[in-house]
C-alpha positions as CSV (number, residue, x, y, z in Angstrom):
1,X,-29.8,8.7,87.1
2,X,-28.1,11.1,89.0
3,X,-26.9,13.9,86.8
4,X,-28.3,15.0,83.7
5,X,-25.3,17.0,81.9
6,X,-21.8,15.5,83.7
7,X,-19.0,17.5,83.2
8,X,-15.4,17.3,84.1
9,X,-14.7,20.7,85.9
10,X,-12.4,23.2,84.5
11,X,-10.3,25.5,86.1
12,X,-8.4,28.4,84.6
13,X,-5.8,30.2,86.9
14,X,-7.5,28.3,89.9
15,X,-11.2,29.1,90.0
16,X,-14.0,27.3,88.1
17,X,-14.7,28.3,84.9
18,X,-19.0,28.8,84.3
19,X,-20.0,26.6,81.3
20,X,-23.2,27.1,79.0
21,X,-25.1,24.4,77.9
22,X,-26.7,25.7,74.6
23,X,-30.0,23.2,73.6
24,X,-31.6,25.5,71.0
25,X,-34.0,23.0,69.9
26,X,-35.2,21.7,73.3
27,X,-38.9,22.3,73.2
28,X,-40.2,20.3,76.0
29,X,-38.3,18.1,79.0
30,X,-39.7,15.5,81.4
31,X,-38.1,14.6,84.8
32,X,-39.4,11.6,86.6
33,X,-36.5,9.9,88.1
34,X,-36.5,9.9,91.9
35,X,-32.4,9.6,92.2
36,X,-32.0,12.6,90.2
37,X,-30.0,15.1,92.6
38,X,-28.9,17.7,89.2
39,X,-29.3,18.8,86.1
40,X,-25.3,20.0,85.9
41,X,-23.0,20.5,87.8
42,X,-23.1,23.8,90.4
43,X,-21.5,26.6,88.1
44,X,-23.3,25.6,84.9
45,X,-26.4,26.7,83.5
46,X,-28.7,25.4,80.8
47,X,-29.7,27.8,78.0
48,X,-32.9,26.9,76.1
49,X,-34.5,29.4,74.5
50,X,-37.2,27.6,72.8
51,X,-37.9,25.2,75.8
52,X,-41.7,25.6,76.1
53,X,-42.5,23.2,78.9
54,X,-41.2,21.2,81.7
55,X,-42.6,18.6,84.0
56,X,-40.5,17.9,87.2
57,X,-42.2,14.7,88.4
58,X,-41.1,12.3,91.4
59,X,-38.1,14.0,91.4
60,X,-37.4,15.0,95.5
61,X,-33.7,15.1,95.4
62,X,-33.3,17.7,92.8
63,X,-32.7,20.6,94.7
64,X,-31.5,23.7,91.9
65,X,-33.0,24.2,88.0
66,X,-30.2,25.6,86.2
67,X,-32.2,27.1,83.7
68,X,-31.2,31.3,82.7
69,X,-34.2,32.6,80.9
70,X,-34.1,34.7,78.3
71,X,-36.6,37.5,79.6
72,X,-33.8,37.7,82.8
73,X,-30.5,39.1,79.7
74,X,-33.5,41.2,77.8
75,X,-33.3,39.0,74.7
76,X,-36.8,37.6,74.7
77,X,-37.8,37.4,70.7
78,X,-41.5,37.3,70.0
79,X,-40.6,34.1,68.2
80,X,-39.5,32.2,71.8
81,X,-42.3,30.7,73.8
82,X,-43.6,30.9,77.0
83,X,-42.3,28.6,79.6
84,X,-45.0,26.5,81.7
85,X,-43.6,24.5,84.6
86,X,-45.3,21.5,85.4
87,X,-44.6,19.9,89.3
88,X,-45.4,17.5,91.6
89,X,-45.3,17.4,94.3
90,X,-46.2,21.0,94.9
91,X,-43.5,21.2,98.0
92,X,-40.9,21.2,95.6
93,X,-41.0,24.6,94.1
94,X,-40.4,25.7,97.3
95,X,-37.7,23.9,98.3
96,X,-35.8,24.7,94.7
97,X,-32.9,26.8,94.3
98,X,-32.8,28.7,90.7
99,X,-29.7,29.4,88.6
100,X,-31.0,33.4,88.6
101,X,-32.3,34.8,91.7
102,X,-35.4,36.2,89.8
103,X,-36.5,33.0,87.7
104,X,-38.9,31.8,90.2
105,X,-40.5,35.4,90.0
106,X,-41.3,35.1,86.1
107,X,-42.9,31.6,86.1
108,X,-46.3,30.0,88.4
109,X,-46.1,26.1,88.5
110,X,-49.2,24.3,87.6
């Protein structure tokens, strides 16, 4: 697999329209599939508010997380939890480029 979230782009007057991908009940997600090179496509983001964990396994081609966190649009609820990212190998966080400038700040991978 490839892509995660395949989309047809949309253009409105000419330019790419930004889409949301709204998965309010995603509590936890698992990546291990080497071929994987994204999540969605370059102008789209992932929204999950209640997404408590990720583990990015075995995946070296994935190169951007397209996740916006809540804390980031100061909407964090006391109800949403803490995200823990989960990687291997440990190169990878490095190598990632994030949907927000400032989402690698909020989050320490284990």
């Amino acid at each position: 697999m490839e892509e995660i979230i395949a989309s047809e782009p949309e253009s409105e007057g000419g330019g790419l329209v930004s889409l949301e991908h709204r998965l309010p009940q995603l509590t936890q997600c698992l990546m291990d599939l080497p071929e994987l090179k994204s999540i969605c496509s370059v102008n789209e983001v992932m929204i999950c508010d209640s997404l408590e964990k990720i583990w990015v396994l075995n995946c070296p081609k994935l190169k951007r997380m397209p996740l916006n966190p809540p804390e980031l649009d100061n909407v964090r609820s006391s109800a949403a939890p803490a995200l823990r990212i989960y990687i291997k190998p440990k190169e990878w966080w490095e190598s990632v480029e994030w949907h927000h400038p400032d989402s690698k700040s909020l989050w320490s991978p284990s």
